[in-house]
N, C-alpha and C positions, 0 to 999 in steps of 0.2 A: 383414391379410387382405383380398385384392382382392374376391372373391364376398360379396357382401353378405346371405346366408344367415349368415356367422358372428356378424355381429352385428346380425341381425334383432330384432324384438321381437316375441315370442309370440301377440298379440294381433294386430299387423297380416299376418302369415303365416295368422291364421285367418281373417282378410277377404279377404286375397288368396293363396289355396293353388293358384295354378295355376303357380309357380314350378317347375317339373318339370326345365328343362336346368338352372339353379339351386341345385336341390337335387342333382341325379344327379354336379352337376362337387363339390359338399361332400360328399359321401358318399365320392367318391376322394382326395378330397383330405385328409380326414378319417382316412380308413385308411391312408393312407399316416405322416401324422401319426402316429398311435399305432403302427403295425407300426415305423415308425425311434426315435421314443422308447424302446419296450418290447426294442429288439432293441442299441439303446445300454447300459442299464442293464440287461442280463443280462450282457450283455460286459464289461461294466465294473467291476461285483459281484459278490461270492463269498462265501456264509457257512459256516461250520459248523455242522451239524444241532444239535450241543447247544447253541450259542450265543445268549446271553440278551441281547442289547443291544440299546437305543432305536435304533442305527442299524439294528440287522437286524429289526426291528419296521416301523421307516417304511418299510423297500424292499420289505418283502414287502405292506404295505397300500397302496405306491404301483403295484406291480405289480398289485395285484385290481383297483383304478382302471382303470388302462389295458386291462385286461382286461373290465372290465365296459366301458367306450369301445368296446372293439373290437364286442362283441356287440352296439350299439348299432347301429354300424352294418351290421350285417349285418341286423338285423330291421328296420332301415329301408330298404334294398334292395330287403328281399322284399316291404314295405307293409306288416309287421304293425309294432303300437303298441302292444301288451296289455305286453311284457318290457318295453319301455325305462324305464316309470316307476322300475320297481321294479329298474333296474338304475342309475337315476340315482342315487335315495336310496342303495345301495349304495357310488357312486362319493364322496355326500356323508358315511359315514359311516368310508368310508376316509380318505379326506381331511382329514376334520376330527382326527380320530383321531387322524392323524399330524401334524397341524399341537399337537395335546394331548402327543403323544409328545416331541416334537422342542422343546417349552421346555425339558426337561430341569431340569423340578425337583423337589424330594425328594416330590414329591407324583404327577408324572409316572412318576419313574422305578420306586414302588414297584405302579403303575398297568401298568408293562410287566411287570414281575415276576409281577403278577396275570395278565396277557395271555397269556406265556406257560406261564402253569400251565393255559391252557385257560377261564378265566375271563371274561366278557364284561363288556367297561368300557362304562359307557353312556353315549352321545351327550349328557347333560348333564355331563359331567364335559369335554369340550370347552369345552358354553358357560358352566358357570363360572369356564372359563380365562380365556375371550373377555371374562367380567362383567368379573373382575380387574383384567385388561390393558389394556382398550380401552372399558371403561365401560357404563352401563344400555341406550342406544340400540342399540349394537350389539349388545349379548346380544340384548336385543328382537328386534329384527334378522330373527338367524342362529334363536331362535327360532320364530318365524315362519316363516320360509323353510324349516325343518324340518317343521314342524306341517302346511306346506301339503306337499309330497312326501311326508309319511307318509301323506295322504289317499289315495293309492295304495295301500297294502299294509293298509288297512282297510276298505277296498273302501264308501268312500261314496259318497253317491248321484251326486255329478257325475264324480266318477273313473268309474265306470261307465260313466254316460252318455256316454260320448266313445268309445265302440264302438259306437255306433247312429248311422243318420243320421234325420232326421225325414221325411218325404213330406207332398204339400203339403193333405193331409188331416189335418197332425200325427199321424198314427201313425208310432209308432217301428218302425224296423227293423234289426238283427242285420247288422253289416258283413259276415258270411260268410254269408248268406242263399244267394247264390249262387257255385256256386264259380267262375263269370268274374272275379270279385273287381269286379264292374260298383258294387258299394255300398261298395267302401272307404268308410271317412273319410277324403277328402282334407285338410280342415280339420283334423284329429287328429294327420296325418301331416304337414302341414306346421309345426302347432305343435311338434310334438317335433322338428324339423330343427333349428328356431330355438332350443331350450332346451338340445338337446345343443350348437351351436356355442359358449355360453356356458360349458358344461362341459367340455366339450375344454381350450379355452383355460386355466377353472382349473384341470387337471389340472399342465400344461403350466410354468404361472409357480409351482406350488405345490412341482413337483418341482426348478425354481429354488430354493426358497424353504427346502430340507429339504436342497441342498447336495448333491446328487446329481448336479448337473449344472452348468455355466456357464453363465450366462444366451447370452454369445456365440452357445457351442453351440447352446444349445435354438431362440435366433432363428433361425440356419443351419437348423438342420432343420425348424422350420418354414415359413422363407422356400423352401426346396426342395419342402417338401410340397406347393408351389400351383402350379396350372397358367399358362401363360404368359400365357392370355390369359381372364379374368373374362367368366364369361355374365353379360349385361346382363338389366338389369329388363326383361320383358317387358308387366308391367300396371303401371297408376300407382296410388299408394299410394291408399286410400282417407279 
């Protein structure tokens, strides 16, 4: 990825959020990305309504994925930031899901049987996949990494605060205060530029990874998704 929004680091997009041509060429580029993925993998696949199997499980939880991607970036368009938290953890619990589905073992498979009787298999049954497979570090990990995006859909206190900006009196203020949108949080909205490029991308290799696609292919389309010529840094990092 030429535009250096994809693999920003969330913290320095908050020091320097005036990334504006930056972000607006990732946000095309980004949709373009997910509308050719998503429009590969409906053409490509076909199930039957009654049909119970790990493979028609992953494509339908790899589709909410790219479907939650897309929303993503359409609420970053308009400058709101409130949905994409809570659309990422969605994207994390698709994902993981299907990476739990897609071992296909007698422990998985009877986990999709539960899926499909309408059951909710919970996100720890992933990460004791992960313990199993890949050891205590990475459970931690993926832990972790879960626990801090759940902060979002339990509405604490810093997930909040990140719709206020402060005035240099420290009082807080209500990004929609006015409806010029003059108080976004630009720091808000550049952080979540930077944390969706990283989720794109695992969207992207994961649907490699579940065999739905050819890596070849998936490069193609997304070496096509990017525009020819990279907006450059405008401010130096701090």
């Amino acid at each position: 990825m030429k535009n250096f929004i994809w693999d920003r680091n969330p913290q320095e997009a908050m020091d320097n959020p005036y990334e504006y041509e930056a972000q607006e060429q990732f946000r095309n580029e980004a949709e373009k990305l997910i509308k050719d993925l998503r429009k590969y993998l409906i053409s490509e696949f076909s199930f039957k309504l009654n049909e119970k199997s790990s493979d028609k499980a992953i494509f339908m939880l790899t589709i909410n994925s790219l479907d939650s991607a897309y929303e993503i970036v359409q609420s970053l368009k308009n400058q709101s930031h409130r949905v994409t938290a809570h659309l990422l953890r969605t994207i994390d619990e698709s994902i993981d899901l299907g990476v739990f589905f897609n071992s296909k073992t007698e422990k998985s498979e009877r986990k999709v049987e539960k899926w499909f009787n309408n059951e909710i298999i919970p996100h720890r049954e992933y990460r004791d996949y992960i313990k199993q497979v890949q050891g205590i570090d990475k459970f931690e990990k993926e832990r972790g990494n879960y626990m801090e995006i759940s902060k979002f859909s339990h509405n604490s206190y810093k997930t909040l605060l990140y719709s206020y900006i402060k005035r240099s009196d420290e009082t807080m203020v209500h990004g929609s205060m006015y409806e010029s949108g003059i108080l976004i949080p630009i720091k808000t909205i550049a952080m979540y530029h930077a944390i969706s490029g990283f989720y794109f991308q695992k969207i992207a290799f994961k649907i490699v990874e579940f065999k739905l696609i050819e890596l070849d292919k998936m490069l193609k389309i997304m070496v096509d998704s990017q525009e020819e010529n990279a907006v450059e840094r405008k401010f130096e990092m701090r």
